[in-house]
PQR file with spaces between the fields and no chain letter, atoms N, CA, C, O and H, PARSE charges and radii, in Angstrom:
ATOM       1  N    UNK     1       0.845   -1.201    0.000 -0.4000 1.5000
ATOM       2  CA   UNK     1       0.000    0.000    0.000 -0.0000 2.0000
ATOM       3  C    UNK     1       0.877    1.247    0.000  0.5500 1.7000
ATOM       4  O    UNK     1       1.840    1.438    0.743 -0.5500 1.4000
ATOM       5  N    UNK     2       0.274    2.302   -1.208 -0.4000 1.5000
ATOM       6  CA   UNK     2       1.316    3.309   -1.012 -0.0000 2.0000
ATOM       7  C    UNK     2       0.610    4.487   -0.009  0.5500 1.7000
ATOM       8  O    UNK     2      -0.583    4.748    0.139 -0.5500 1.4000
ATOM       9  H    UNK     2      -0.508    2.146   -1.811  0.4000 1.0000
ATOM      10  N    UNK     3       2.079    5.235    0.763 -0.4000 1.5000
ATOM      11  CA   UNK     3       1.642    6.264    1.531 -0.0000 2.0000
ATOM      12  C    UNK     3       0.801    6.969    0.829  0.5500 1.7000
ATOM      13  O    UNK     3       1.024    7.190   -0.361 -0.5500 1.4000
ATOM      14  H    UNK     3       3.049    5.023    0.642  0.4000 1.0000
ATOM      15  N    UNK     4      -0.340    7.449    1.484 -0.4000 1.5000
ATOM      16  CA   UNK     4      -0.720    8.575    0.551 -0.0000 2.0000
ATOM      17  C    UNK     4       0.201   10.129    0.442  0.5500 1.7000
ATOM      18  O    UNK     4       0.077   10.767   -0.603 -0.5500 1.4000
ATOM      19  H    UNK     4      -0.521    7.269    2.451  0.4000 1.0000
ATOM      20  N    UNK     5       0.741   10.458    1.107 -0.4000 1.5000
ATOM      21  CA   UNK     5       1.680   11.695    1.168 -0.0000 2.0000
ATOM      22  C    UNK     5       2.666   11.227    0.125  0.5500 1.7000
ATOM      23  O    UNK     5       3.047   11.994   -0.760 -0.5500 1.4000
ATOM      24  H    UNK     5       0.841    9.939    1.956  0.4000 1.0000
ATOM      25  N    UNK     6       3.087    9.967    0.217 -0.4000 1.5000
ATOM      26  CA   UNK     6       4.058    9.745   -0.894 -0.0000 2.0000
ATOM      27  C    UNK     6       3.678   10.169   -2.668  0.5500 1.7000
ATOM      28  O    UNK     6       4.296   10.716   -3.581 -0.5500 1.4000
ATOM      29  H    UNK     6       2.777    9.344    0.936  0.4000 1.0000
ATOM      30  N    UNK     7       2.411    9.601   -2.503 -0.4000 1.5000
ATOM      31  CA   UNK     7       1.871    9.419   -3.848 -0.0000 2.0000
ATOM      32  C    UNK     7       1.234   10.710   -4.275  0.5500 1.7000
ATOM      33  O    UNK     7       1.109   10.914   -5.482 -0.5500 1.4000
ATOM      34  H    UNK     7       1.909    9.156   -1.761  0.4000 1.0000
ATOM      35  N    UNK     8       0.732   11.791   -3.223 -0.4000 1.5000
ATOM      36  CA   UNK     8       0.528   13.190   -3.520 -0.0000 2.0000
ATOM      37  C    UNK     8       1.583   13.958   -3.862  0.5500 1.7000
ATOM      38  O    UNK     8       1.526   14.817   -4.743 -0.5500 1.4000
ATOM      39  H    UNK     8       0.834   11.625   -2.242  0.4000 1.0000
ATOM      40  N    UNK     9       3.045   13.576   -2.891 -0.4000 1.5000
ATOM      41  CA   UNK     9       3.551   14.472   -3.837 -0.0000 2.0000
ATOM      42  C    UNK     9       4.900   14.227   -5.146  0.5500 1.7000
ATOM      43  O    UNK     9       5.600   15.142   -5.581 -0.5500 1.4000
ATOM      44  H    UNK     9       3.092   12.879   -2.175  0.4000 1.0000
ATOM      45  N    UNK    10       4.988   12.738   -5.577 -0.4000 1.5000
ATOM      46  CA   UNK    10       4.807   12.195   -7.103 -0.0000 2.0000
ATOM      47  C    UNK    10       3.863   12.890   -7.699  0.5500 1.7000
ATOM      48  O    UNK    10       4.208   13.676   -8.581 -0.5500 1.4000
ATOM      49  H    UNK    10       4.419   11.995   -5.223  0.4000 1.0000
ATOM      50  N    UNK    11       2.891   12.799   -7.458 -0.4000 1.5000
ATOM      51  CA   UNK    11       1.663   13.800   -8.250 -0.0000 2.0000
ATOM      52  C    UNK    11       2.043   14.733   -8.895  0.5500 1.7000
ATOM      53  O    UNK    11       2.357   14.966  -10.063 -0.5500 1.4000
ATOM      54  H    UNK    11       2.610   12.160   -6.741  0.4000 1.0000
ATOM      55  N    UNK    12       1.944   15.446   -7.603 -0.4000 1.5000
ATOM      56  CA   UNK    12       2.326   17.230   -7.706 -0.0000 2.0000
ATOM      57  C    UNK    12       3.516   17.182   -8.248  0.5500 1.7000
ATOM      58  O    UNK    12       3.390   17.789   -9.312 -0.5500 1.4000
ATOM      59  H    UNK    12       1.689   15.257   -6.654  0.4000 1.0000
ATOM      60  N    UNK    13       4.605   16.818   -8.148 -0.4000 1.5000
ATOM      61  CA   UNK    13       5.964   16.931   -8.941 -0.0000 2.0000
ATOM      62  C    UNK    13       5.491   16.241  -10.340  0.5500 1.7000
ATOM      63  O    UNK    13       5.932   16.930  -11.260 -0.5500 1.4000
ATOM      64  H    UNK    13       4.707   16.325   -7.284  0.4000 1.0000
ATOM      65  N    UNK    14       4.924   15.387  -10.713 -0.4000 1.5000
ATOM      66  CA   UNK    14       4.559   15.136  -12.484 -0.0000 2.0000
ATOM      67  C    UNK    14       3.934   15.872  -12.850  0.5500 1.7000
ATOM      68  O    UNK    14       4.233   16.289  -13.969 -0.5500 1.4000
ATOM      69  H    UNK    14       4.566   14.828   -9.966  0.4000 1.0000
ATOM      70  N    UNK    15       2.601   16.539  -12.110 -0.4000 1.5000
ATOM      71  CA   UNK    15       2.301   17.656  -12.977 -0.0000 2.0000
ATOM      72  C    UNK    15       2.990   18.917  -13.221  0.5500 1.7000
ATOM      73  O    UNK    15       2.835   19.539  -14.272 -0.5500 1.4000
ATOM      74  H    UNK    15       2.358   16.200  -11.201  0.4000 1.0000
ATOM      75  N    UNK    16       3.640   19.253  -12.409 -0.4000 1.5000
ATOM      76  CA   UNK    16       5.174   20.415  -12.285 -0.0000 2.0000
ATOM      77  C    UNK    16       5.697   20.245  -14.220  0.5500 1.7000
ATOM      78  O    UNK    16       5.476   20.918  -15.227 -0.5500 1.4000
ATOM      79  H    UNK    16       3.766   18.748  -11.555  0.4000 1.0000
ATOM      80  N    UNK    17       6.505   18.891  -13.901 -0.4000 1.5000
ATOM      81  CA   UNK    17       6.905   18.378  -14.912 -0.0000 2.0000
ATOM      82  C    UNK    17       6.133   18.575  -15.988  0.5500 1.7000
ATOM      83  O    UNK    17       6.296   19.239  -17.012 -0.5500 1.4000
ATOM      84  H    UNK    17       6.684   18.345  -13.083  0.4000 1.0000
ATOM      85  N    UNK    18       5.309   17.927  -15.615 -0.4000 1.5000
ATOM      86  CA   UNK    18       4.210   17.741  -17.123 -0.0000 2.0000
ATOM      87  C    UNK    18       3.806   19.125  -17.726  0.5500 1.7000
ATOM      88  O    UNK    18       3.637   19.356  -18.924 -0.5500 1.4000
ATOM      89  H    UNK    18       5.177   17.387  -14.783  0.4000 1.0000
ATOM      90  N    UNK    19       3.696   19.890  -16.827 -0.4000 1.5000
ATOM      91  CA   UNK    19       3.405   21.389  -17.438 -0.0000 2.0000
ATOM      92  C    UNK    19       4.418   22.069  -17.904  0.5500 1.7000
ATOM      93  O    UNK    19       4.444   22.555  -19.034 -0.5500 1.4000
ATOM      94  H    UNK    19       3.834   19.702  -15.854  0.4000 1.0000
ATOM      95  N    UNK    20       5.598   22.176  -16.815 -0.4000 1.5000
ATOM      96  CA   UNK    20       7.015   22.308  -18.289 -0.0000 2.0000
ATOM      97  C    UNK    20       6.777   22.278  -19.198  0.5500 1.7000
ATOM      98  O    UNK    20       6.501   23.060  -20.108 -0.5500 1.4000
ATOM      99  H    UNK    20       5.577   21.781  -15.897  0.4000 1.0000
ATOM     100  N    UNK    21       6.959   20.319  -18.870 -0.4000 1.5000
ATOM     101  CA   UNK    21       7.357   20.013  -20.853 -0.0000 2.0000
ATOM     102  C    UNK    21       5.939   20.504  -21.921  0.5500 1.7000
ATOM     103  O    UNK    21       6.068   20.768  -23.117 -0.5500 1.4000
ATOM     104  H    UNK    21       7.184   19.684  -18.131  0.4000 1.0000
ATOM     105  N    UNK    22       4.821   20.536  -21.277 -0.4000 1.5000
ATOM     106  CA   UNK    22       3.960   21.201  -22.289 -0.0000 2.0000
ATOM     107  C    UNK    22       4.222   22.676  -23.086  0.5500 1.7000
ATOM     108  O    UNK    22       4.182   23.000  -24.273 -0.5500 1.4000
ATOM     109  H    UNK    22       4.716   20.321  -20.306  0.4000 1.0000
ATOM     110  N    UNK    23       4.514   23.416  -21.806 -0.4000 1.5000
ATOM     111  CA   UNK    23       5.035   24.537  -21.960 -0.0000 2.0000
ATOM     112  C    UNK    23       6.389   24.670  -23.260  0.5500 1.7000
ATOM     113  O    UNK    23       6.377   25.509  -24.161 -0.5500 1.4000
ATOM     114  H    UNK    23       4.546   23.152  -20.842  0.4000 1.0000
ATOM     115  N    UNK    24       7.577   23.526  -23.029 -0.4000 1.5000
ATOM     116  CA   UNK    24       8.722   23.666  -23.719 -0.0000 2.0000
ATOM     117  C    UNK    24       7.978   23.207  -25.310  0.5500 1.7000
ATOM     118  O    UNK    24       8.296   23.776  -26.354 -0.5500 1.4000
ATOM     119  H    UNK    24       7.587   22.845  -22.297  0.4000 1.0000
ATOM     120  N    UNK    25       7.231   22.390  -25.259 -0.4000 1.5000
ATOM     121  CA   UNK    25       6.547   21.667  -26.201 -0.0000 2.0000
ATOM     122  C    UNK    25       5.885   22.882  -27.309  0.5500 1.7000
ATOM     123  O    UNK    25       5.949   23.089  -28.521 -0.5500 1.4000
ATOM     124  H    UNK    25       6.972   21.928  -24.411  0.4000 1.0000
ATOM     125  N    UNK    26       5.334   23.423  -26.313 -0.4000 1.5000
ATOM     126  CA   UNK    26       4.000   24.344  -26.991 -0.0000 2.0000
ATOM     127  C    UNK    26       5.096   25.802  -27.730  0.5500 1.7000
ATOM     128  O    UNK    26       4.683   26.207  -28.817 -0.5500 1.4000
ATOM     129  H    UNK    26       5.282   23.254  -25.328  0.4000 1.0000
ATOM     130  N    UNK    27       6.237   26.436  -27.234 -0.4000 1.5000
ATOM     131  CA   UNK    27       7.401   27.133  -27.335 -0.0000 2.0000
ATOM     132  C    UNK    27       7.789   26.442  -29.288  0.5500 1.7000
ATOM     133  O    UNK    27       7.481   26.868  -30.401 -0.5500 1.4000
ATOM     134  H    UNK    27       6.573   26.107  -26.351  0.4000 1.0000
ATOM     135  N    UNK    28       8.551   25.285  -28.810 -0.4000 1.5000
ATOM     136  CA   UNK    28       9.246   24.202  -30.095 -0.0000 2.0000
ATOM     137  C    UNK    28       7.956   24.622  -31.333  0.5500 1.7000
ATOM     138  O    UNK    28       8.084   25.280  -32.366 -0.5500 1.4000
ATOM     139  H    UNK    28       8.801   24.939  -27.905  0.4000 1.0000
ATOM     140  N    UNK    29       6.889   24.047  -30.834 -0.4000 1.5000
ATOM     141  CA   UNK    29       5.820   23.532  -32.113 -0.0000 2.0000
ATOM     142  C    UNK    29       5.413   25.100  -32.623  0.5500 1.7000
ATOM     143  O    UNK    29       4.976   25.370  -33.742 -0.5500 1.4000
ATOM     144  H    UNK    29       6.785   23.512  -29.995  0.4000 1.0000
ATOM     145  N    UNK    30       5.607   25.843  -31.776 -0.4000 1.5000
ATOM     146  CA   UNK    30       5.463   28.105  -32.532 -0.0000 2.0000
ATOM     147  C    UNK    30       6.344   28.197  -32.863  0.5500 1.7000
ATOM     148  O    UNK    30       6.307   29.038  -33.762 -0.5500 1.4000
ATOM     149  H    UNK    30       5.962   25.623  -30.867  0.4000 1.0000
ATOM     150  N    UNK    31       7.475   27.771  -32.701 -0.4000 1.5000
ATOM     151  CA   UNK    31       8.844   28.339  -33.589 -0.0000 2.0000
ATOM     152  C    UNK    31       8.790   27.451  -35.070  0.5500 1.7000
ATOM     153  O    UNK    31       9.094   27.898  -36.176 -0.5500 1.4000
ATOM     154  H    UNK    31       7.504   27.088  -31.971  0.4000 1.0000
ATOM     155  N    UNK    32       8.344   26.150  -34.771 -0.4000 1.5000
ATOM     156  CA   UNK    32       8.653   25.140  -36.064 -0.0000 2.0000
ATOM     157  C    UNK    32       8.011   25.790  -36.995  0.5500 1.7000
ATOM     158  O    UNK    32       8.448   25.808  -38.146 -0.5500 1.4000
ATOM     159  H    UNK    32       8.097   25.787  -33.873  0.4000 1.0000
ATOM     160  N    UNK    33       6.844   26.440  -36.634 -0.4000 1.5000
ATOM     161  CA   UNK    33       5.342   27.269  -37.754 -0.0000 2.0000
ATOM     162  C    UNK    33       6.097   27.959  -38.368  0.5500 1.7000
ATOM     163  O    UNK    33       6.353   27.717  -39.548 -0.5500 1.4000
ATOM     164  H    UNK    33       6.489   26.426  -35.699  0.4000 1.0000
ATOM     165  N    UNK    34       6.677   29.071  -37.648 -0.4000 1.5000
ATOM     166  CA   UNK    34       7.046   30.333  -37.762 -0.0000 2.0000
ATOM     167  C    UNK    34       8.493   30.033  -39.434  0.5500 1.7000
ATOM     168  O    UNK    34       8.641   30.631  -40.500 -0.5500 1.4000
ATOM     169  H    UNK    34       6.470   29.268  -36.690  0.4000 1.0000
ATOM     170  N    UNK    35       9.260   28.773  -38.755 -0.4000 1.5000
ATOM     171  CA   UNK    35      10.314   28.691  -39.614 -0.0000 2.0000
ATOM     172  C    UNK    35       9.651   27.794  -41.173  0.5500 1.7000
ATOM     173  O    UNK    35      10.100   27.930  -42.311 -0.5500 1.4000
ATOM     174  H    UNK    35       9.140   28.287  -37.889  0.4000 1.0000
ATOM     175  N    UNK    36       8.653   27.027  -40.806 -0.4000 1.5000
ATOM     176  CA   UNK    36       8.013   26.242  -41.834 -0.0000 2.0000
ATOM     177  C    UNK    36       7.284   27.650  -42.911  0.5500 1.7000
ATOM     178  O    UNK    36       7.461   27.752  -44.125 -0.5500 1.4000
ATOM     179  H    UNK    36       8.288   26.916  -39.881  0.4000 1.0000
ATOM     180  N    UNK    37       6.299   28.798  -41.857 -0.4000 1.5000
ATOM     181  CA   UNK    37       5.867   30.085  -42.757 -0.0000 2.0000
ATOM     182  C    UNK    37       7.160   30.513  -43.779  0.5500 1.7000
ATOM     183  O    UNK    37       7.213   30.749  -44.986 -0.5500 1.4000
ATOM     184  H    UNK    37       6.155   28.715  -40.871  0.4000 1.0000
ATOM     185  N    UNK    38       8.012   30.497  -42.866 -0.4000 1.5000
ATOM     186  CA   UNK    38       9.368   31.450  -43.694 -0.0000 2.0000
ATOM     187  C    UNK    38      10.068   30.991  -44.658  0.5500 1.7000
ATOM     188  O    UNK    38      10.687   31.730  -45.423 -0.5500 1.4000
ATOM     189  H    UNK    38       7.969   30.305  -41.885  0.4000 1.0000
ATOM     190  N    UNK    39      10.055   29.238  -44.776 -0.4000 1.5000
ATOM     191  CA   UNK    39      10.602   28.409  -45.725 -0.0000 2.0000
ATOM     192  C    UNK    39       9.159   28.769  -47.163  0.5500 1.7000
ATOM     193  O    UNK    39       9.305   29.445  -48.181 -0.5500 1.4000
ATOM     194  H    UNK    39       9.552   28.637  -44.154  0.4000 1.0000
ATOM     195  N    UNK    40       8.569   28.422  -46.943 -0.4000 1.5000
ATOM     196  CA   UNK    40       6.727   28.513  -47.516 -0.0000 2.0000
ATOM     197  C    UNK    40       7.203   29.515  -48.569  0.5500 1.7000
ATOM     198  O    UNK    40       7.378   29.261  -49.761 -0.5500 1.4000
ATOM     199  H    UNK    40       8.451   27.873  -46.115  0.4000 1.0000
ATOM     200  N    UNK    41       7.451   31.099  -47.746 -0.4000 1.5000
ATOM     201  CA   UNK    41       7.188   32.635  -48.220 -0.0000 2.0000
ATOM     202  C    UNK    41       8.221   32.269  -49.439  0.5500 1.7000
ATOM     203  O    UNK    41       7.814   32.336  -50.599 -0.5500 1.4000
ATOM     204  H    UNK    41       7.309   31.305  -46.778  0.4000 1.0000
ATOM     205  N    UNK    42       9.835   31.802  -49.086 -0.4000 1.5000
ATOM     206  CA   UNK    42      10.637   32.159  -50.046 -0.0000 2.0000
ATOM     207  C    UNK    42      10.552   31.177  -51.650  0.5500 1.7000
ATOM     208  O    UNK    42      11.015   31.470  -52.752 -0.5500 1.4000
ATOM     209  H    UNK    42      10.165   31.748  -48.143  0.4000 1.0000
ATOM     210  N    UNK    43       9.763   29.947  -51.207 -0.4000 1.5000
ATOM     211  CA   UNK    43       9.689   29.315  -52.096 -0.0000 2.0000
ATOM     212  C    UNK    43       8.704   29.758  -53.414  0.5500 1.7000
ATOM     213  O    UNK    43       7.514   29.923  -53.148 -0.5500 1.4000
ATOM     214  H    UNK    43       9.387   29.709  -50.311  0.4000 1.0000
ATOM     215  N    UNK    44       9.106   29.939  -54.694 -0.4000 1.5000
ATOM     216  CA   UNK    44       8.062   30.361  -55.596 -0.0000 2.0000
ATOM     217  C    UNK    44       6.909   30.019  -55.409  0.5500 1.7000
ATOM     218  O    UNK    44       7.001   28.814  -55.176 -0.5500 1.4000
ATOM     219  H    UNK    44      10.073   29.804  -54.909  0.4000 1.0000
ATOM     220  N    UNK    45       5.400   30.427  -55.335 -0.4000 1.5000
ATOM     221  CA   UNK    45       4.489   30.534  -55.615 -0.0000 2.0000
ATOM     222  C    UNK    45       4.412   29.623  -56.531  0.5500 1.7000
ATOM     223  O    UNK    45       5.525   29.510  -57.045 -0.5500 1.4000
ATOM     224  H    UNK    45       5.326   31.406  -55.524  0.4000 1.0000
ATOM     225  N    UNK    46       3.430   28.700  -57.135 -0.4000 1.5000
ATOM     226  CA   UNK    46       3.180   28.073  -58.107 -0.0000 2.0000
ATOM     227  C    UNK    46       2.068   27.875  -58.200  0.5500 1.7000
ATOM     228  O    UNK    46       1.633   27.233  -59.157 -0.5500 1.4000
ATOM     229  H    UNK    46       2.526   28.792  -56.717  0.4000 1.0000
């Protein structure tokens, strides 16, 4: 049986985590747009 204090604060530290990496995630996937728009713009029109 796990403590419950143990397992609250695993919790709370994965969601810590987990919101980071969403955060670093959500950062990466606006820059990738931004450089994918800019590749897009220079390429001729067709």
């Amino acid at each position: 049986m796990i403590d419950n204090n143990i397992a609250a604060d695993f919790f709370s530290r994965y969601i810590l985590e987990a919101k980071r990496w969403i955060i670093c995630e959500r950062k990466i996937f606006f820059s990738t747009i931004k450089i994918n728009n800019k590749i897009l713009s220079l390429l001729p029109s067709g």
